[in-house]
N, C-alpha and C positions, 0 to 999 in steps of 0.2 A: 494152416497159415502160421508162419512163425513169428510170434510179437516179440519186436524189437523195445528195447527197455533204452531209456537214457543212463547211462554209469552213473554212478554218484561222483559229485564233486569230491577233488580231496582234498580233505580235512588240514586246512594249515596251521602249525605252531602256535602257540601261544605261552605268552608269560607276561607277570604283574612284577611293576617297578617305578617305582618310586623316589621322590628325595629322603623320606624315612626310610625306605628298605635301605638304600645306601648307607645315613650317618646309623641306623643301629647294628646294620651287619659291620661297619668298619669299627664301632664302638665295639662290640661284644669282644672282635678280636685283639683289640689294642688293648683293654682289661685285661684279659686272658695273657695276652704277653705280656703286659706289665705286675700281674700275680705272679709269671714263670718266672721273670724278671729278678725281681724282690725277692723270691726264693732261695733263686741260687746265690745274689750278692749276698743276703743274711741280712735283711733289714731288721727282721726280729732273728735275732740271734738265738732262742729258744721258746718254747712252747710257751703259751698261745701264741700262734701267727696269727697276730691281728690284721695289720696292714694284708697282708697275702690270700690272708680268707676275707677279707670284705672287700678285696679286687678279683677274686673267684666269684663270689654273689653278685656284683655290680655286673662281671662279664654273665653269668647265668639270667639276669635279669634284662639285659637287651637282649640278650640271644630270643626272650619270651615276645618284648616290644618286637624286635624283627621279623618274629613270627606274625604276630596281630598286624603290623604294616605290611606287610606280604601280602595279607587276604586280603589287605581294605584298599590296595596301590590298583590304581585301574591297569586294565587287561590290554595289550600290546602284541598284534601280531606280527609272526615271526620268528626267526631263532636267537634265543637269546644270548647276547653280547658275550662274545667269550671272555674271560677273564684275563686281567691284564698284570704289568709285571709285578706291582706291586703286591696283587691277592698271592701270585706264584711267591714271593720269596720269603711272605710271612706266613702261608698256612709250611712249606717246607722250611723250614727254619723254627718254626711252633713246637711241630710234631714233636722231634728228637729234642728240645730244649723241652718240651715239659716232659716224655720220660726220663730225659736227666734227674729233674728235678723228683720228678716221684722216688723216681731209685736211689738218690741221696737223703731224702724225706726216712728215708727204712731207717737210716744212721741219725738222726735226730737225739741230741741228749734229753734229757729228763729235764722237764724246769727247777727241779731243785738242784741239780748237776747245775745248769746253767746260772742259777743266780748265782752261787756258790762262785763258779767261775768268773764270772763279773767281779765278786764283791773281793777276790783276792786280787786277779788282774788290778783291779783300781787303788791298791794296794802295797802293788810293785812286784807281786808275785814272780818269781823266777827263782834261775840256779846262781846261789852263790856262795862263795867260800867263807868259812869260819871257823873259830879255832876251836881247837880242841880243848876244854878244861881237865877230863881228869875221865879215867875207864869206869865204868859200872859195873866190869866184868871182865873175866879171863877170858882173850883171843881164841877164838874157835877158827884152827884152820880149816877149811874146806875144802874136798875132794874134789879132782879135777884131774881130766889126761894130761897125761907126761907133757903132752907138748905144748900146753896151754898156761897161764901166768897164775904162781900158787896166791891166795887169796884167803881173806878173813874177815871172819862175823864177830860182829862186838858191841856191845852195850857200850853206847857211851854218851859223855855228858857235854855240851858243846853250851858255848856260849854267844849268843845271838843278838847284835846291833842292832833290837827292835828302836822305832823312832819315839815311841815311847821312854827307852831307854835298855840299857843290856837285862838280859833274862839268861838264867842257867835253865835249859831243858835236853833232858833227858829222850835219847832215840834209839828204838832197839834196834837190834841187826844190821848194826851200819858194814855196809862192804868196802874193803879196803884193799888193795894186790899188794904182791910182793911182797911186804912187808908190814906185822902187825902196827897199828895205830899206836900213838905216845901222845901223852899228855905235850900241850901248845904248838903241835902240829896244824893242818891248814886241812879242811875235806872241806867236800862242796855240796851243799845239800838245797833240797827246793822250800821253800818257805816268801811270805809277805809282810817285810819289815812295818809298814803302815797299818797294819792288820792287830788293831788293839785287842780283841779276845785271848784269854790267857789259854782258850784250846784250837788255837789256830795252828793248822797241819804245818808240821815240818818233816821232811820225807825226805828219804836219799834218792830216789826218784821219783818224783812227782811229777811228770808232764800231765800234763792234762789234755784231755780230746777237745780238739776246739771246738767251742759254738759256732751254730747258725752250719748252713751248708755248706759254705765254702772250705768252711771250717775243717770238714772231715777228712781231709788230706784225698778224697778218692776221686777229686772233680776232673784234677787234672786228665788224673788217670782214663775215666770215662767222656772225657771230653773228646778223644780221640774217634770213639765212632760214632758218637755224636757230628762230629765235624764232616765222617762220609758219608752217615745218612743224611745230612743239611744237602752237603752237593749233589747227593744221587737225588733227590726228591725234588731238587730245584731244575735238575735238567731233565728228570722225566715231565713235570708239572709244566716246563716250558715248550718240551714237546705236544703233549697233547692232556692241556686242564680240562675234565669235563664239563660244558656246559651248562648242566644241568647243579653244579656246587654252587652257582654265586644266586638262584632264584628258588625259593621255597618250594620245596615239595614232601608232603608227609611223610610217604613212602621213601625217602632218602633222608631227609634230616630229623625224623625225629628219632628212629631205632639211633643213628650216633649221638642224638643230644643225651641217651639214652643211659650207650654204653659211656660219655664222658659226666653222666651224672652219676654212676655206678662206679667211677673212679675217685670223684669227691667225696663220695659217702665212704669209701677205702679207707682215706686218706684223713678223714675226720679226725678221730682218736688220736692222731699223730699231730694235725696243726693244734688242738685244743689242749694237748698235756695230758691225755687218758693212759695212764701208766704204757709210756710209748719204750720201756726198756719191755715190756711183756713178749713172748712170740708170736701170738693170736694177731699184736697190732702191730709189729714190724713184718709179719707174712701178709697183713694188709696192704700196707706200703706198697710192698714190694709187689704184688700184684695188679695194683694203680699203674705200674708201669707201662700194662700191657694196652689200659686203654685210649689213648691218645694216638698209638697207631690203629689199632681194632676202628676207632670212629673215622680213619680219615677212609682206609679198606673200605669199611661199606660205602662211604659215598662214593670213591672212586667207581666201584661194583656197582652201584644202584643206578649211579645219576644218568 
C-alpha cells in the first residue's frame, strides 16, 4: 500500500521592523555622511579630526542601536519593503564619497605643519615684493640648456615691511634670471608681515600645502570618478536594491559592519595626528580606501 503524506506547508518570509529600526538605520547613515561630509569640506583643517571622528562613533553607535531594534521590532510576514529612492541615492553617493575621503585622508599634513600654517596664514602670509638692501655674496651663475633663461644664485640681504616695523634679513640662494641681482632692486619672496617671531620663514618659494582635504589640490582631480561611480551605483541600485540591505541580518551585515570597522581602525593614526607624514600610516590611509566599496560588495552578494 502506498502512504500518501500531506506536503509541508511553505515556509513564508519573514522580517522585523520597526519605528526604531527606521530612525537608527537612517541615523547611522546621515552620521556617516555627515563624517564624509566634514572630511572633504576640512572642518578640522589638520589632525585631530575631532568633529569627523565623533561623527564616525555616533554613526558606529546607532549602526549597534539598529542592531539591538532589529532583534526586539516584532516579526512581519512577508517580503520585505524594497528600498526606496531615498536609501538608493545615499548608500550610492556614500560609497565613492567616502573612498574619496579615505584617499585624500593618505595626503593629510602633520599637525605641526598644520598649526604652523594657520599661524602664518593669520598673519598675512603670502608672495610679496621687497627691495633689495645690499648682496651677501658674489652671483653664482647657474647652468642651464642653451635654450632656457640664464639665471642666478645669491646671498642676499632684503629688507622686509614687517608690521612691527622694517627688518633687514638675510636669505640664501635667492633665484634670480637674466640678470644678476643689485642692490634696491624689487624680488618677490614668501614670508608674514604680521608674524612677530624674529625666525619667522622668509623663502623665495614658500607655498605651502594646503590644510584640511580640500586643501590638497588632488580633490578636484579625483572627484572625476567619483562622480561615475556616484552615477553607475545609483542606476544600478535603482535597478535592482536588494531587499535584504534595508532589514538586519547577521550573516550580511555584520562581516560589512566588519570590513568598515577594519577601515576606521586604518584610518585612526591619521585623524589622531600619529606621525601621519610616516609610510606605515599613509599605506594605511590609503588602504581604507578599499573598504567602503568591499562593505557594500558583500551585502550586495549576501543579501
Amino acid at each position: 500500500m502506498v502512504r500518501l503524506e500531506k506536503a509541508a506547508g511553505r515556509v513564508r518570509p519573514t522580517y522585523r521592523r520597526s519605528g526604531w529600526t527606521t530612525f537608527t538605520g537612517w541615523a547611522a547613515l546621515l552620521s556617516a555622511a555627515a563624517a564624509v561630509g566634514c572630511t572633504l569640506w576640512g572642518v578640522s583643517p589638520y589632525p585631530p579630526l575631532g568633529v569627523e571622528t565623533g561623527l564616525a562613533a555616533l554613526a558606529v553607535v546607532f549602526v549597534g542601536a539598529w542592531i539591538v531594534a532589529s532583534r526586539r521590532a516584532p516579526e512581519h510576514v512577508g517580503l520585505a519593503p524594497a528600498g526606496g529612492r531615498g536609501l538608493v541615492w545615499v548608500v550610492a553617493w556614500l560609497v565613492p564619497l567616502a573612498t574619496l575621503a579615505c584617499f585624500d585622508l593618505g595626503f593629510m599634513v602633520s599637525p605641526e605643519y598644520g598649526r604652523e600654517t594657520e599661524r602664518l596664514e593669520a598673519a598675512g602670509y603670502g608672495r610679496h615684493s621687497v627691495t633689495i638692501t645690499r648682496l651677501a655674496g658674489d652671483p653664482v651663475r647657474g647652468d642651464n640648456a642653451s635654450d632656457e633663461p640664464v639665471f642666478f644664485h645669491t646671498d642676499l640681504v632684503l629688507r622686509l615691511p614687517y608690521d612691527s616695523g622694517p627688518r633687514e634679513v638675510t636669505v640664501p640662494g635667492m633665484y634670480t634670471r637674466y640678470d644678476p641681482p643689485t642692490a634696491g632692486a624689487r624680488i618677490d619672496v614668501y614670508y608674514a608681515p604680521g608674524d612677530p617671531r624674529p625666525d619667522s620663514p622668509v623663502l623665495e618659494d614658500g607655498r605651502r600645502w594646503g590644510v584640511g582635504v580640500i586643501g590638497t589640490r588632488l580633490l578636484i582631480v579625483t572627484l572625476m570618478p567619483v562622480i561615475f561611480a556616484g552615477a553607475f551605483l545609483t542606476a544600478a541600485l535603482r535597478h535592482e536594491m536588494p531587499r535584504g540591505i534595508r532589514r538586519f541580518s547577521p550573516a550580511v551585515h555584520l562581516p560589512a559592519l566588519g570590513i568598515l570597522l577594519l577601515g576606521l581602525l586604518l584610518l585612526l593614526p591619521t585623524v589622531l595626528g600619529w606621525d601621519v607624514t610616516s609610510v606605515p600610516v599613509r599605506v594605511a590611509a590609503f588602504l581604507s580606501c578599499v573598504t567602503p566599496g568591499a562593505a557594500l560588495a558583500w551585502v550586495w552578494r549576501s543579501a
